[in-house]
C-alpha positions as CSV (number, residue, x, y, z in Angstrom):
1,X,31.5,102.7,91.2
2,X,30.0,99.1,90.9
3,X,28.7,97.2,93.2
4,X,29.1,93.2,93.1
5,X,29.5,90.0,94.5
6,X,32.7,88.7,96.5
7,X,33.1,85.4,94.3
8,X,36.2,84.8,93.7
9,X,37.2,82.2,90.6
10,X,40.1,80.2,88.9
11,X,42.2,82.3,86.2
12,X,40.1,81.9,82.8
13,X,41.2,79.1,80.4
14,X,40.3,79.9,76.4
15,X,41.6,80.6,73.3
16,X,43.5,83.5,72.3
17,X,43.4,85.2,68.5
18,X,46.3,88.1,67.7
19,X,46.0,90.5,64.8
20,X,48.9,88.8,63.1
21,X,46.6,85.7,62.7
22,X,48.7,83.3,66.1
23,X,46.4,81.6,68.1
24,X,47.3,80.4,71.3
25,X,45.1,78.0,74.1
26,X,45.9,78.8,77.9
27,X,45.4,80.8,80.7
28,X,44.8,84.4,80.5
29,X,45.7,87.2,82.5
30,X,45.8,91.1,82.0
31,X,47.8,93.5,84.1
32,X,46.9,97.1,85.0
33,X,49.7,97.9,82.7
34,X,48.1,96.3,79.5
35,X,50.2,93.3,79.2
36,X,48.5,90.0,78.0
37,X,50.0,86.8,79.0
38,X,48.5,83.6,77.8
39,X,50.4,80.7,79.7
40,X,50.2,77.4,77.2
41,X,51.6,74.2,77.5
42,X,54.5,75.5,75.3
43,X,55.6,77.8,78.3
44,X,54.2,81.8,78.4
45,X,53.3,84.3,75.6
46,X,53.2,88.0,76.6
47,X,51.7,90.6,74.2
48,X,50.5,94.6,74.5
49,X,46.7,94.6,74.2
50,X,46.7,96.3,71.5
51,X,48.0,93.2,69.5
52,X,44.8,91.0,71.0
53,X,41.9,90.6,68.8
54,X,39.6,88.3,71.2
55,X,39.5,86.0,74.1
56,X,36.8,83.3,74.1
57,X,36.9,81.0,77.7
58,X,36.5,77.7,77.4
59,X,33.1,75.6,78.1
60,X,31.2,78.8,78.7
61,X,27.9,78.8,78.1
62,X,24.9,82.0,77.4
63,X,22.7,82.0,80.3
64,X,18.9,83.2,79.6
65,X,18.3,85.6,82.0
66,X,14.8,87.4,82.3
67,X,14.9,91.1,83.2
68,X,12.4,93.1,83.4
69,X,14.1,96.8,82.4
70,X,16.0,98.3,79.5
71,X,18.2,101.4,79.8
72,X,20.0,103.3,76.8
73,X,23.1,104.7,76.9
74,X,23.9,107.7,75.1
75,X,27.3,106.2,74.1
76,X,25.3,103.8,72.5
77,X,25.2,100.9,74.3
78,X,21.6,99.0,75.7
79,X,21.9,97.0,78.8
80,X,19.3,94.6,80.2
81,X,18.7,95.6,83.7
82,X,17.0,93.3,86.6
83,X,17.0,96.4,88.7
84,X,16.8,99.9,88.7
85,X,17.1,102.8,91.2
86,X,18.9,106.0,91.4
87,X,20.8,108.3,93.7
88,X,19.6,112.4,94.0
89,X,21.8,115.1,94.1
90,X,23.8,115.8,97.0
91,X,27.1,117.7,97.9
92,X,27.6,119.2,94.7
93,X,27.1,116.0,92.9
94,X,24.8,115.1,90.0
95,X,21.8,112.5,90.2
96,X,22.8,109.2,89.1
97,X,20.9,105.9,88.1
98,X,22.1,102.8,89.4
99,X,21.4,99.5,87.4
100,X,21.5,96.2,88.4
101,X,22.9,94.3,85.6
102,X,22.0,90.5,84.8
103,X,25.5,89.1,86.4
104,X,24.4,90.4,89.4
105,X,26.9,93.1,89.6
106,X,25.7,96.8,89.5
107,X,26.8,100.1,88.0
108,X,26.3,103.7,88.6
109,X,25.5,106.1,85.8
110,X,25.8,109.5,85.5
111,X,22.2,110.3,84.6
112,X,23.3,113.0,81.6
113,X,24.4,109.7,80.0
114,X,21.4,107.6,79.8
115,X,19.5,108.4,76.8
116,X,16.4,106.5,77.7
117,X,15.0,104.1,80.2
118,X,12.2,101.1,80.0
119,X,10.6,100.2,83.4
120,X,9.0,96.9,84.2
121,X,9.1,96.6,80.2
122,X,7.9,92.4,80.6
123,X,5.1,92.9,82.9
124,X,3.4,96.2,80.7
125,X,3.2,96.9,77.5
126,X,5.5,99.3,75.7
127,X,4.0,102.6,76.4
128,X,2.5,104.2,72.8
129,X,5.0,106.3,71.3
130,X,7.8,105.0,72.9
131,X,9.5,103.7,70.1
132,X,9.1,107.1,67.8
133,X,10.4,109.3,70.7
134,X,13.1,106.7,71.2
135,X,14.0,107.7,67.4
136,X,13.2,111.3,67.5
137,X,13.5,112.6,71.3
138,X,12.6,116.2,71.7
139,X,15.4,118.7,71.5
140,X,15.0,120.2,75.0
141,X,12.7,118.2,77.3
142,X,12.1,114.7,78.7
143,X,9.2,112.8,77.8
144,X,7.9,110.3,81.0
145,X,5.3,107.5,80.6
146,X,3.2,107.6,83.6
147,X,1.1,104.4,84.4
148,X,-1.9,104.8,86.7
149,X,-5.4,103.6,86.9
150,X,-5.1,101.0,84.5
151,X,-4.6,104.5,81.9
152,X,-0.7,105.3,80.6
153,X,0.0,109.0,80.4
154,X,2.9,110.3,78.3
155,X,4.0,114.2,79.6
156,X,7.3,116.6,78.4
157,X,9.0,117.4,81.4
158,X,12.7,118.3,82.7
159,X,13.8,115.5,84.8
160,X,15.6,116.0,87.4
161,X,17.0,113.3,89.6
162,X,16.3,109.7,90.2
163,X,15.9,108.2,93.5
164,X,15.8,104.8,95.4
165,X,11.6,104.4,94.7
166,X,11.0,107.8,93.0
167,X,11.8,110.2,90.4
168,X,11.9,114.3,90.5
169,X,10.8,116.3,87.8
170,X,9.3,120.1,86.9
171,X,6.3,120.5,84.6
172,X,5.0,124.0,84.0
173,X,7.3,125.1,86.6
174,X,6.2,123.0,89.4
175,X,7.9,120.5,91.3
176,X,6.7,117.0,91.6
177,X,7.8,113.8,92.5
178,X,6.7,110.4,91.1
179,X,7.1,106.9,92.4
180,X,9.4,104.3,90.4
181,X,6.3,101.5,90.6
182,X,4.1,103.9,88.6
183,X,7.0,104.6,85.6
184,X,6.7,102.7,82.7
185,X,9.5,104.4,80.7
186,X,12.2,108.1,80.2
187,X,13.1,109.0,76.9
188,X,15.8,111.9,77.5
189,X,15.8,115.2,75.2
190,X,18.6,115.7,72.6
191,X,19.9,118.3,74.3
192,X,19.2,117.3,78.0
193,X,22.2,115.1,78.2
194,X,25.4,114.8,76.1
195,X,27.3,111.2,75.0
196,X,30.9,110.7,76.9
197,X,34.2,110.7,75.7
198,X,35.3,107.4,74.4
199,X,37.8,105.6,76.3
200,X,41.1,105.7,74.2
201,X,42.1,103.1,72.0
202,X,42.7,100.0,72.4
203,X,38.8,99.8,73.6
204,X,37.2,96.3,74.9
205,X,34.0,95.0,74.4
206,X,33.4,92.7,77.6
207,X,30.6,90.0,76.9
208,X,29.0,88.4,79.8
209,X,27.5,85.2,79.6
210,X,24.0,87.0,81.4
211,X,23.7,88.8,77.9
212,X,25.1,91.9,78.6
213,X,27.6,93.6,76.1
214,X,29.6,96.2,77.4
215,X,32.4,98.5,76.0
216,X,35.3,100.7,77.1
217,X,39.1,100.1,78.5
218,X,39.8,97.1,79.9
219,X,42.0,97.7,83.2
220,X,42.5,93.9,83.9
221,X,41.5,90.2,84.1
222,X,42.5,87.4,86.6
223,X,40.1,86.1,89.0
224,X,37.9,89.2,88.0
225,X,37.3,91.0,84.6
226,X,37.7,94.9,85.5
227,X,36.7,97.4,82.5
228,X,35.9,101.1,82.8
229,X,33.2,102.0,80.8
230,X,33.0,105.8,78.8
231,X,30.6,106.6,81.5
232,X,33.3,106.6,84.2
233,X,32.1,103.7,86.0
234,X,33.8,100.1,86.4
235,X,32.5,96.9,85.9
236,X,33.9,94.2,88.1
237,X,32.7,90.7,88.0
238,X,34.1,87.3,88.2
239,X,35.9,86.0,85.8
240,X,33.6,82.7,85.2
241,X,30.7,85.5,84.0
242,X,32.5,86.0,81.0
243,X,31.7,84.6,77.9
244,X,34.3,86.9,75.2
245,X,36.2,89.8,74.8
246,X,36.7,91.6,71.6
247,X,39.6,94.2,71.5
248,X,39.9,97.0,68.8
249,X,42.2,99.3,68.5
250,X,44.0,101.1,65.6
251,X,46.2,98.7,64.5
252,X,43.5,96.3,63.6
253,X,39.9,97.5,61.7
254,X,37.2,95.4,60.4
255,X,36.4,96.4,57.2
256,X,31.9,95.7,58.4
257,X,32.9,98.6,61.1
258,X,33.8,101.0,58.0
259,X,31.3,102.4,55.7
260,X,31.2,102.4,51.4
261,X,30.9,103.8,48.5
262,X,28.4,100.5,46.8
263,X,28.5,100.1,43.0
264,X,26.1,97.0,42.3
265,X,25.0,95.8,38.2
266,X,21.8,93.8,38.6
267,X,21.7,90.5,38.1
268,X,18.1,89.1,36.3
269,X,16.7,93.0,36.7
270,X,17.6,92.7,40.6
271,X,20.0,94.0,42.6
272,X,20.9,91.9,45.7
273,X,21.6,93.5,49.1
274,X,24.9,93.7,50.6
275,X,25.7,92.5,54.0
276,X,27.6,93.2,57.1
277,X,28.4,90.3,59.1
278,X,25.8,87.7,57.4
279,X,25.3,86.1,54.2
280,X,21.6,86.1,51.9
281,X,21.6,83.1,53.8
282,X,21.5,84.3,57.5
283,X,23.9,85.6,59.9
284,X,27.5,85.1,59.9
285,X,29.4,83.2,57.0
286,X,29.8,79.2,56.5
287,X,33.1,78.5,54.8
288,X,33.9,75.3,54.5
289,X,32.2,74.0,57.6
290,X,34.0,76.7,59.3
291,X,31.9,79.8,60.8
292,X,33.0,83.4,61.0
293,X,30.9,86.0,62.8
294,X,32.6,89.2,60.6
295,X,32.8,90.0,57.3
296,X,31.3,91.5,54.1
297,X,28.8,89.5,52.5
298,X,28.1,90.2,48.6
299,X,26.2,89.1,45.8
300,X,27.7,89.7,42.2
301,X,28.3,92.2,40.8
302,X,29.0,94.6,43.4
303,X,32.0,96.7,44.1
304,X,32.8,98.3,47.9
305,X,35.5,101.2,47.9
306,X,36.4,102.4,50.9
307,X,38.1,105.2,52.2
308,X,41.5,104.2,54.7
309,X,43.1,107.4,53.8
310,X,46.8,105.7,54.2
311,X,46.3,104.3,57.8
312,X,47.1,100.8,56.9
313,X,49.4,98.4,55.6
314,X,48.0,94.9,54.7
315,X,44.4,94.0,54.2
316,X,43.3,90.1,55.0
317,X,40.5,88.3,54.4
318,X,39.3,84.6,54.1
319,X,36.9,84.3,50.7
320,X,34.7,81.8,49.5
321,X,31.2,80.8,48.4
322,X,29.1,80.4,51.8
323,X,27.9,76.7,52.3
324,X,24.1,77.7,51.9
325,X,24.7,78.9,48.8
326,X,23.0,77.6,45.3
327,X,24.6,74.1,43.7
328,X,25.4,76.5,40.2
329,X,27.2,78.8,42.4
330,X,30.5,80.5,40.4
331,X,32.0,83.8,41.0
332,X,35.1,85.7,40.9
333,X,37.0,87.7,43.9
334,X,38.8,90.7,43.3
335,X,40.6,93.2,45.3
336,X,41.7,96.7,44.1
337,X,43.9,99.1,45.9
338,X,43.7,102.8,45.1
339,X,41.6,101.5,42.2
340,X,44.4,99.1,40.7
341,X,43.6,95.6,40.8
342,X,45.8,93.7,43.1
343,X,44.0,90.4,43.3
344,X,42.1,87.9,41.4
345,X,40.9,84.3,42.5
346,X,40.0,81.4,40.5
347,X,36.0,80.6,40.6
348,X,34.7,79.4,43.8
349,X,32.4,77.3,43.8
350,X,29.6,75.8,46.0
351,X,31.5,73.2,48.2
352,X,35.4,74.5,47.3
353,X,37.9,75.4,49.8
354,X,38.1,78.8,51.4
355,X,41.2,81.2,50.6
356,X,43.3,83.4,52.3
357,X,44.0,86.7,50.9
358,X,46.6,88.7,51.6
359,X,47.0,92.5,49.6
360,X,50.2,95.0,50.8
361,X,48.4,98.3,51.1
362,X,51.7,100.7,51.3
363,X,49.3,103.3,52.8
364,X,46.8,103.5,50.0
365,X,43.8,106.1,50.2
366,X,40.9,103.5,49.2
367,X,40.6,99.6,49.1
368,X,38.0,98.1,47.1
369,X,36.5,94.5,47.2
370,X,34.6,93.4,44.4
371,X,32.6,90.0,43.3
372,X,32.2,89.0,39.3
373,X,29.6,87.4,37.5
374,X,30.9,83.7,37.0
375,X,29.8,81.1,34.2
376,X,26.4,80.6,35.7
377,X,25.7,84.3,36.4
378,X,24.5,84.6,39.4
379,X,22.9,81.4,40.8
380,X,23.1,81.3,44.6
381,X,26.6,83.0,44.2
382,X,26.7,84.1,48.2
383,X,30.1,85.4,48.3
384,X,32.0,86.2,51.5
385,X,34.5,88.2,52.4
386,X,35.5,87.0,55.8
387,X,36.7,88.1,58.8
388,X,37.9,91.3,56.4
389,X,40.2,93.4,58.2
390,X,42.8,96.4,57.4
391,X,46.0,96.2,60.0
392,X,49.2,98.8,60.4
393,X,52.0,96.9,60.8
């Protein structure tokens, strides 16, 4: 179901990273059949998808695309959109949107799926109310923004179909259709649509170097990246338009995609916020020099317990004080399983040497990470726990 260009492209060259910690530099190819083979100047490496934790080509650079629409995907994902148009009804079959995606390739969405559209969002302004609906749709209509006259009209209807230059739609039990150049935005009732199944595990995240960030099963990679997204469709473009891929499946978690129970003590009557995937600092975690984009960033003391109910067998992580921490910087990493302590570090310190932890899990029902108080309680102590994760064996 997408539509793209014929280019065909060298396999892609990159850098490899396994769940067991290997990384491996060299070609990279995916069969339909889920097998991974990275072919190094050591000879080949074959591996099951589900054992791949990322992919990052080499010399790949983000490309700053300008697009002019926004569609919403009730599966969660936003996509930046350069074009949009639609399909109506016919031969049974539903009405379906069709967006052209940054890359230049196009997809074809079921329209129950999209949760919300923005048209011509850089050239008008964001019609008023937009954002609240976005939020809170209503339960069992579709609200359109109508531009016209220089005057923006918002209006609860039941949409019905999306066309090439027009949409369909009944208000008060009439009929009417509306031309695409005069609709400024669709937010979709709660109950006019539904979210699709998830692709099963191991799911992809496909990142294109246009921006776009899409998820689902990846069916292959060579000259082209294929990967069929919980909507049904199947992106298809070259292989040179990617920029990563990020595999998850349940043999590996990250402990920023789980959710938990917080226990902080304040430090000088305040209580610092806890992170996913940053520091206090910013985004992502400096450790020694070296950047990680995951983790669980903390300021002492503060405890995280989660709930793994006995899915997994080792937890890992890489600690340490992040580089744009405070000079005084001192604090103590713990890790508990099933609330007995399993590890303690040393201090770390502003400037010291990242670790690598390593705690057996032997199925545990909760894992807790915690940060202490050090000598100099609390003075730029911007503790990381990075690239946290929870594997099965």
């Amino acid at each position: 179901m997408a539509l793209l260009s014929a280019a065909v492209t060298a396999q892609a060259e990159g850098e490899v990273q396994t769940i067991d910690g290997r990384a491996f530099q060299g070609s990279f190819v995916v069969a339909a059949n889920g097998e991974v083979t990275v072919r190094g100047e050591s000879g080949d490496t074959v591996i099951g998808i589900e054992e791949l934790v990322s992919f990052v080509p080499e010399g790949v650079r983000a490309r700053n695309v300008r697009t002019e629409h926004r569609v919403w995907l009730r599966s969660g994902v936003d996509l930046p959109a350069r074009r949009l148009s639609g399909r109506g009804p016919a031969d049974g079959e539903p009405s379906t949107l069709l967006v052209g995606l940054p890359c230049g390739a196009s997809i074809e969405l079921p329209l129950s799926a999209v949760r919300a559209i923005r048209h011509g969002g850089l050239s008008r302004p964001q019609p008023a109310l937009f954002e609240r609906d976005l939020l809170e749709p209503p339960a069992n209509e579709d609200v359109i923004y109508a531009i016209g006259g220089g005057k923006s009209q918002r209006s609860l209807v039941k949409l019905t179909a999306v066309r090439e230059r027009s949409i369909d739609f009944v208000l008060r039990g009439d009929e009417y259709e509306f031309g695409l150049d005069g609709l400024a935005g669709v937010v979709f009732g709660e109950n006019t649509g539904f979210a699709p199944d998830r692709q099963a595990s191991p799911r992809t995240s496909v990142i294109l170097t246009t921006g776009e960030k899409l998820e689902g099963k990846l069916l292959e990679v060579g000259e082209r990246v294929r990967c069929r997204l919980d909507e049904g469709c199947v992106l298809d473009v070259p292989v040179s338009s990617l920029r990563e891929l990020r595999v998850s499946s349940d043999k590996l978690v990250w402990l920023n995609d789980l959710e938990p129970r917080v226990e902080q003590t304040p430090a000088f009557d305040r209580v610092w916020p806890w992170h996913n995937n940053r520091s206090v600092a910013g985004p992502g975690f400096l450790l020694g020099g070296h950047r990680y984009e995951r983790g669980v960033g903390l300021v002492p003391r503060a405890r995280l317990t989660y709930v793994i109910a006995g899915r997994f067998d080792v937890f890992e992580a890489v600690i340490g004080i992040d580089d744009r921490g405070g000079p005084a910087a001192h604090a103590i990493f713990r890790v508990y399983v099933d609330d007995k302590q399993m590890f303690e570090s040393k201090p770390k310190v502003l400037g010291g040497a990242p670790s690598k932890v390593r705690v057996e899990l032997n199925r545990a029902k909760t894992l807790s990470i915690e940060v202490d108080f050090g000598k100099n309680y609390d003075l730029g102590d911007f503790c990381a726990f990075a690239d946290a994760r929870l594997l099965q064996k």
